[in-house]
VMD Tcl script that draws the C-alpha trace (Angstrom):
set ca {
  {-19.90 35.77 14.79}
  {-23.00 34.63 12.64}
  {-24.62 31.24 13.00}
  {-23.64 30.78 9.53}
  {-20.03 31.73 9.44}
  {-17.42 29.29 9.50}
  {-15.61 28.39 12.45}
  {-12.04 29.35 12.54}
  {-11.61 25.21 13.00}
  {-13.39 24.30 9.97}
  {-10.99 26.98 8.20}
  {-7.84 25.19 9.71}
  {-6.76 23.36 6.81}
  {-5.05 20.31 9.39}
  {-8.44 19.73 10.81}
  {-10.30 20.07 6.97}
  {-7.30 17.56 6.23}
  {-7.43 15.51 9.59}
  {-11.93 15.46 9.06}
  {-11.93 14.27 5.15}
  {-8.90 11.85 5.96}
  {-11.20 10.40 8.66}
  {-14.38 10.44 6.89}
  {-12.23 8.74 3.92}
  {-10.95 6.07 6.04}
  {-14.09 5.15 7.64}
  {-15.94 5.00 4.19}
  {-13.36 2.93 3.00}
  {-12.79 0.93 5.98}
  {-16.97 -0.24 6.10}
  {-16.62 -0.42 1.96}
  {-13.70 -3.37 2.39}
  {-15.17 -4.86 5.63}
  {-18.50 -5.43 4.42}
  {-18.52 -5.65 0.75}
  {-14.96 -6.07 -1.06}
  {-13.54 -8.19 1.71}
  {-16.07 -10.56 2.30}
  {-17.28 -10.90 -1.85}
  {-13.00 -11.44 -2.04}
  {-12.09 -10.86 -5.75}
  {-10.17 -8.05 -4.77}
  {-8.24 -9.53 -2.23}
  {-7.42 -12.46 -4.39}
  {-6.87 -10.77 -7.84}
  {-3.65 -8.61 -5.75}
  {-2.96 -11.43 -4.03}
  {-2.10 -13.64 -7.24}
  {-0.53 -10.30 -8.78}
  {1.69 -10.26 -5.82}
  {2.61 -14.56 -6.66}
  {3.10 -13.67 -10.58}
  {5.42 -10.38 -10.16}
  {7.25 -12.43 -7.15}
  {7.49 -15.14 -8.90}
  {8.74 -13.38 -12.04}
  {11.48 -11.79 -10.35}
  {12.96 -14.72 -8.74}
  {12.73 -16.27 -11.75}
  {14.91 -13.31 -13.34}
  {16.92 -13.69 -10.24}
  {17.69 -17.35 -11.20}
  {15.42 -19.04 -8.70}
  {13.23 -22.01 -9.14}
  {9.90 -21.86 -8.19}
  {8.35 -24.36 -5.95}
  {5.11 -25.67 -8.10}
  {1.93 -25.61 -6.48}
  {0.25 -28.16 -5.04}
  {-1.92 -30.36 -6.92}
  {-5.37 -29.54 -7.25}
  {-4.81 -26.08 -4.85}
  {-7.07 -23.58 -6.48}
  {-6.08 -20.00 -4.80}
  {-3.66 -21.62 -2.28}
  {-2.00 -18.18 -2.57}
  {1.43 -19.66 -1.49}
  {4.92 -18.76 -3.55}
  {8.52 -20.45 -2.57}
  {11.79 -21.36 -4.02}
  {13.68 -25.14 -4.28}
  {15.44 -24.95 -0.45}
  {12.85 -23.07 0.96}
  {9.38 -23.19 2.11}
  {6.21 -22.11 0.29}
  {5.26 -19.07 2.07}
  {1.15 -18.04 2.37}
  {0.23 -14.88 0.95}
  {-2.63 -13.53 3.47}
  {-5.44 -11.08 3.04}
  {-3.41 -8.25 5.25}
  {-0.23 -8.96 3.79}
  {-1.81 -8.26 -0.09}
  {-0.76 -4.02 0.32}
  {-4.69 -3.12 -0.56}
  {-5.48 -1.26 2.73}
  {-2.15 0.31 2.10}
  {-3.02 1.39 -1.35}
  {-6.27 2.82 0.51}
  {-4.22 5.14 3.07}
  {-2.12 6.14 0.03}
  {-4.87 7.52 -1.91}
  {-7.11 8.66 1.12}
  {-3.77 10.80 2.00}
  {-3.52 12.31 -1.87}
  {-7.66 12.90 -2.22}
  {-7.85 14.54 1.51}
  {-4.34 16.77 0.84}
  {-4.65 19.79 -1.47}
  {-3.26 19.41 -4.78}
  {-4.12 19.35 -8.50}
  {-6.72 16.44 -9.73}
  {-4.80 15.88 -13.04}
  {-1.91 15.47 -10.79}
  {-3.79 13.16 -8.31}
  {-4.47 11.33 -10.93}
  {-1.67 9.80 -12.56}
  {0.29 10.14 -9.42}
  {-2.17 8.04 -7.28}
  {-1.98 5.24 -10.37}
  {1.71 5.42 -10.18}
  {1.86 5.07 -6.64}
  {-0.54 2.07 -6.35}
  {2.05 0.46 -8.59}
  {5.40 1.62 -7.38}
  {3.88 0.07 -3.67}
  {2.76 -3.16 -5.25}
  {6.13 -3.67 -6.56}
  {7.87 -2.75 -3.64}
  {5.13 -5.52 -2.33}
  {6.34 -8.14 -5.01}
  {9.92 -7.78 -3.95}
  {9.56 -7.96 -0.53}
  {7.72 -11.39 -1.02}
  {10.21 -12.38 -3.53}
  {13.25 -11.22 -0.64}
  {10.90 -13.08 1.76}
  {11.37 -16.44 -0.25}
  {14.83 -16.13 -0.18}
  {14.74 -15.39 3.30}
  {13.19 -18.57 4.17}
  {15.46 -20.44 1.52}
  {18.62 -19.26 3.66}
  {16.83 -19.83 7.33}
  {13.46 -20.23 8.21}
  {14.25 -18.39 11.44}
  {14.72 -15.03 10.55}
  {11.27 -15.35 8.62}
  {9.28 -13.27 11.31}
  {11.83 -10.76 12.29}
  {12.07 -9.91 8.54}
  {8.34 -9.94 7.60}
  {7.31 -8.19 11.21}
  {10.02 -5.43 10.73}
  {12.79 -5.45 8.13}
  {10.30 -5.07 4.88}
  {7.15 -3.04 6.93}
  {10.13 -0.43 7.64}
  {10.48 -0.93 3.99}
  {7.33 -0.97 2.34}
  {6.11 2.14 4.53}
  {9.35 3.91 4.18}
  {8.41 4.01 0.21}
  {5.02 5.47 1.20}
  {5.85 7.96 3.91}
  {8.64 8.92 0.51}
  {5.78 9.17 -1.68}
  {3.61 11.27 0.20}
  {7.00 13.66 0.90}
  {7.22 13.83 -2.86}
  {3.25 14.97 -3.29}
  {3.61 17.61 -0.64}
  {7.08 19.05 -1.60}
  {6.13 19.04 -5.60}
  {2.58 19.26 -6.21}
  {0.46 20.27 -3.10}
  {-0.46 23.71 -3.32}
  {2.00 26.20 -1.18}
  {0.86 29.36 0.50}
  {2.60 32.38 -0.83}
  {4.68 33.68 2.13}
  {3.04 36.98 3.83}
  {4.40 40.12 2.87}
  {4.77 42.52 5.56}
  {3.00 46.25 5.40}
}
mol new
graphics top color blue
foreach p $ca { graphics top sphere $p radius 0.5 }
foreach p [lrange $ca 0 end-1] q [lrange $ca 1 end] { graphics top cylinder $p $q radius 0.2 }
display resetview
């Protein structure tokens, strides 16, 4: 084997997958720890998406909103008369899970004009799916504030990364590339 031939590892397409994945992740992961977390717009610009489409839909739902607290510029809280307003924080927002999401489509084979719309229509379907697990949150904590942290911890992450585990499942069964099967001699 030459010096310049490539190694029948680099021609695995798991570890080409498994290599840009990681290279992905760790780009993004220094891009968001050192830049778009700390400067914050992003953060807060989802987080207050999150409040309006939560809020919207409990509205629809026949809720009424608890209104913020005076003077509270970016409190990021949302609740409902008979519950508690519930904090919105930084981890809870879905943007590093719109990150994996789109790290996963970029580093798995497929075609760009397919990436694209699909990636925008993912990074909505999950922020809904976001919105009305806050919005099912609220009414949680209308019902019982106890079961608060057994349905945030588990109920809704089963949820919320059920929907993306189904999204990626669609990508790879309809539009990543498939190897023809091998014909034999």
């Amino acid at each position: 084997m030459s010096p310049c031939a490539p190694s029948s590892a680099a021609r695995d397409p798991l570890f080409r997958f498994l290599l840009l994945a990681g290279g992905l992740y760790a780009a993004w992961y220094l891009l968001y720890a050192f830049v778009l977390h700390p400067w914050g717009v992003l953060d807060h610009a989802v987080i207050d998406s999150l409040i309006a489409w939560g809020g919207a839909i409990l509205k629809f739902l026949g809720y009424t909103l608890i209104p913020e607290p005076v003077n509270a510029d970016h409190i990021r809280t949302i609740g409902v008369e008979g519950g508690h307003l519930l904090w919105i924080g930084d981890p809870c927002n879905g943007v590093g899970l719109f990150a994996v999401f789109l790290i996963f489509l970029i580093a798995y084979g497929g075609p760009w004009k397919h990436k694209l719309w699909f990636g925008a229509l993912g990074i909505l379907s999950i922020h809904l799916i976001n919105a009305l697990r806050v919005a099912a949150l609220c009414i949680v904590v209308s019902i019982n504030y106890e079961w608060l942290n057994f349905n945030h911890d588990y109920t809704f992450y089963v949820i919320v990364y059920g929907w993306v585990f189904l999204l990626w499942y669609i990508w790879v069964r309809r539009f990543a590339p498939r190897k023809a099967p091998v014909q034999a001699p």
